[in-house]
N, C-alpha and C positions, 0 to 999 in steps of 0.2 A: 689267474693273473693276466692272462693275453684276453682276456674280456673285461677287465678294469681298466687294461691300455686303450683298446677298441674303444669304451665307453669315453674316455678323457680325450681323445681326438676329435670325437663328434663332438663334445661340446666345446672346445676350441676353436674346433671350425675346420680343423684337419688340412693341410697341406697349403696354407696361408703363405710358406715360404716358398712353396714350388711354383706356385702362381709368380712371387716375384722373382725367380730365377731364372722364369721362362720367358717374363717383359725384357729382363734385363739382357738377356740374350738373343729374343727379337729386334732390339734398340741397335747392339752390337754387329749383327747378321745383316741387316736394312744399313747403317753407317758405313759396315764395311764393303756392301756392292756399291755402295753409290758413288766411294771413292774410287772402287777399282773401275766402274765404268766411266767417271771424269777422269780417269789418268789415261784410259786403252782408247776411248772414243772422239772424246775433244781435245783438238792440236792446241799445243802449250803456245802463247802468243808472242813469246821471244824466239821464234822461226821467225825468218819474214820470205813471204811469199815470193818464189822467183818470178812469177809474170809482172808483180808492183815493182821489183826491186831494178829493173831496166826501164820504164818506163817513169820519169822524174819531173817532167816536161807537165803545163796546166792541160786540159784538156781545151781543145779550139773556141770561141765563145760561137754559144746560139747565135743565128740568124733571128735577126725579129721577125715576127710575125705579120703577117701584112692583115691589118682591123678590118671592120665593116666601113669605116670611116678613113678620109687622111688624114693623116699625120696635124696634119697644120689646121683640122675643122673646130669649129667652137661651138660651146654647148652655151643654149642660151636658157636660162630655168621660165618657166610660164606660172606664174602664181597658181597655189589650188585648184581645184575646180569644185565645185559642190553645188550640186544639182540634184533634183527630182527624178528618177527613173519616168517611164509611161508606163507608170502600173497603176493598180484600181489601190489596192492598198498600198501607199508612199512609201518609196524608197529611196534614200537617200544616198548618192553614190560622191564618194571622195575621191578626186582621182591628181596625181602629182605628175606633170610630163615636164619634158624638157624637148625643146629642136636642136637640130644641129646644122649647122650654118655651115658655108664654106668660107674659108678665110678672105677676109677685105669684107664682107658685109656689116654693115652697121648695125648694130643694138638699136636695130628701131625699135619702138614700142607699139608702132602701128602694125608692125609682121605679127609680136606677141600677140597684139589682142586680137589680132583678126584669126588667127591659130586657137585662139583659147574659147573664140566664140564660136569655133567650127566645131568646137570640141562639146561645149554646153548644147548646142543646136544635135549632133549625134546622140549623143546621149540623153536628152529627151524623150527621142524616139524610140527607145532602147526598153525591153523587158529583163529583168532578173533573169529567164530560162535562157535569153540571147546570149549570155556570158558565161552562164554554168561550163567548169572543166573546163579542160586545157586546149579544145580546140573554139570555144566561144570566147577565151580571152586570146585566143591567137587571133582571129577573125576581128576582133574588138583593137589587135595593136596592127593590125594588115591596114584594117579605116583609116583609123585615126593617121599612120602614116600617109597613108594614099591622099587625106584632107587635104595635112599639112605640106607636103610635095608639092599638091595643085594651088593651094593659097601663097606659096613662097612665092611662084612662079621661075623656079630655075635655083634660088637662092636655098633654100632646105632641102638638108641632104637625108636628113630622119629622124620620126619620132620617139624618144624613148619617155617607156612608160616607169617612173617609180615607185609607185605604189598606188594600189585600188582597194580602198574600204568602202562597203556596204554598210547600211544600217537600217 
């Protein structure tokens, strides 16, 4: 008879229930430390902290920050630029700046173009390898400032560059 019970358990599958007794009390083992560690470990949030609980007052405001620029300078946008590199196979370089004026100067358009042609005339002269990384487009916005400085004559306080696509 104890080898007709043996035999009917194998084909059953034999301890199908112990399997689930054992999930079910893993499940129960896992739920019940992770309560017990959120109630012993993390402070319940209806304390309130004695060092916040004196101190009720905003905290002082920042100081600003003092820019590369003053306060009162004005940015004046220079249309596109799009030009030719001085490469053997043509390259086409897009580039977007803007000057920065000191306040009281006039929106001349004679300042723009004469900035925007120092800029096509640089860039000319220019190879793809001359701008590669980060210290040939440093070099690259070093010029173009130093141009525009010398062509304001006193009146540009700096160039920034917005963007430079290649093609």
């Amino acid at each position: 008879m104890a080898k007709n019970k043996a035999k009917k358990e194998k084909q059953d599958g034999g301890g199908g229930g112990n399997y689930l007794l054992s999930l079910i009390a893993a499940v129960l083992l896992g739920a019940g430390g992770g309560a017990a560690f959120g109630f012993l470990a993390i402070p319940s949030p209806s304390q309130p902290d004695a060092t916040h609980a004196e101190d009720t007052s905003p905290p002082p405001p920042a100081a600003p920050v003092a820019g590369r620029f003053p306060a009162d300078a004005i940015e004046l946008a220079i249309p596109s630029v799009i030009t030719d590199l001085g490469t053997d196979p043509k390259v086409r370089a897009r580039l977007d700046v803007s000057i920065i004026v000191a306040h009281g100067t006039p929106e001349s358009t004679t300042l723009i173009g004469e900035v925007r042609e120092d800029v096509i005339a640089y860039l000319k002269g220019l190879n793809v390898s001359d701008i590669e990384g980060v210290r040939g487009f440093q070099n690259l916005r070093e010029q173009l400032d130093d141009r525009a400085r010398i062509r304001g004559r006193g009146a540009v306080l700096g160039l920034l560059i917005g963007g430079l696509v290649f093609e």
